[in-house]
C-alpha positions in Angstrom: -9.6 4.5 -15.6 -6.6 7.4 -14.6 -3.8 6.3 -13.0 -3.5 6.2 -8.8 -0.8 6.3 -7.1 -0.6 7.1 -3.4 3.1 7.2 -1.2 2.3 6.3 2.2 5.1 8.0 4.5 6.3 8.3 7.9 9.3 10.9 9.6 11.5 8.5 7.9 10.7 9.0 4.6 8.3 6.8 1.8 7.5 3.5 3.9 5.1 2.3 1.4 3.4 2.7 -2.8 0.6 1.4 -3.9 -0.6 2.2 -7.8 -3.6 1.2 -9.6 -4.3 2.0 -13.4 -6.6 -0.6 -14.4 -4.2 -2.6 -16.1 -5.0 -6.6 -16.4 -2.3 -8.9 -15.9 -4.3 -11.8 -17.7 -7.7 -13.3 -18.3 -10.0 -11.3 -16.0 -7.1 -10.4 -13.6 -6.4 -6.8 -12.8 -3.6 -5.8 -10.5 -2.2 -3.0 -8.0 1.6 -2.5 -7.4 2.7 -2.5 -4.0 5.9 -1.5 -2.9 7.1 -1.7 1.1 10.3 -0.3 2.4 12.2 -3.2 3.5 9.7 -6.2 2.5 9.1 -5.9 -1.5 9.8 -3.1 -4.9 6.7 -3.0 -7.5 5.2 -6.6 -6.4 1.8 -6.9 -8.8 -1.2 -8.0 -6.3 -4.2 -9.1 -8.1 -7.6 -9.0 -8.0 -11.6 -9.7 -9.7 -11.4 -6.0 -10.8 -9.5 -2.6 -9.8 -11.2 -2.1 -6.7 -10.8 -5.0 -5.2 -7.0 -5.3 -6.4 -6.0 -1.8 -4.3 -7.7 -2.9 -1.7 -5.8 -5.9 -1.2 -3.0 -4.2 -1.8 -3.9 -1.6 1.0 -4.4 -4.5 3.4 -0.7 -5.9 2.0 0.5 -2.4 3.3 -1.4 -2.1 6.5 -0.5 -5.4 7.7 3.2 -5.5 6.4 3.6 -2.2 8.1 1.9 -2.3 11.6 4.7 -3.0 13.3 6.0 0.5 12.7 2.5 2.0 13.6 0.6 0.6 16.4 2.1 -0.8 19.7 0.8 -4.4 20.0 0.5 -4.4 23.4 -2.1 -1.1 23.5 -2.9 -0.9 20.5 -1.9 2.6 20.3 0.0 4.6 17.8 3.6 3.9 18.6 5.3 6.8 19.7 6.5 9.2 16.4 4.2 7.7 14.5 3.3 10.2 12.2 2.4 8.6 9.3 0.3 10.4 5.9 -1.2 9.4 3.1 -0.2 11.8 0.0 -1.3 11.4 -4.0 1.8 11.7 -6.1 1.0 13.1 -9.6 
């Protein structure tokens, strides 16, 4: 499997990392690393394979980060919320 990494970033910079290279952390356990500004730096989220390892580590990001993207009231973007998702090489 190549190596994914994917920075997840906002008008203020990086907010979030996620990478994914197929490495196992133990028997039958692979894992994603997950870094979010101002909650955790390379913490190893693990999963039944690959796949289901960066997505759980998506869904660490999406729900760790909300706050900073959707207004919970309307559910609506909040305002200068410009956030991307980029592939760093």
């Amino acid at each position: 499997m190549k190596n994914i990494k994917l920075r997840i970033s906002s008008e203020q910079g990086i907010e979030a990392t996620i990478e994914c290279d197929g490495s196992q952390g133990g028997v039958e356990d692979y894992y994603a690393i997950v870094s979010v500004k101002g909650f955790m730096t390379d913490k190893k989220v693990y999963g039944v394979d690959s796949v289901q390892a960066f997505s759980l580590g998506m869904g660490l990001i999406a729900q760790l980060t909300e706050g900073k993207r959707v207004e919970e009231e309307e559910h609506l973007p909040t305002n200068g919320s410009s956030w991307c998702i980029e592939v760093e090489s």
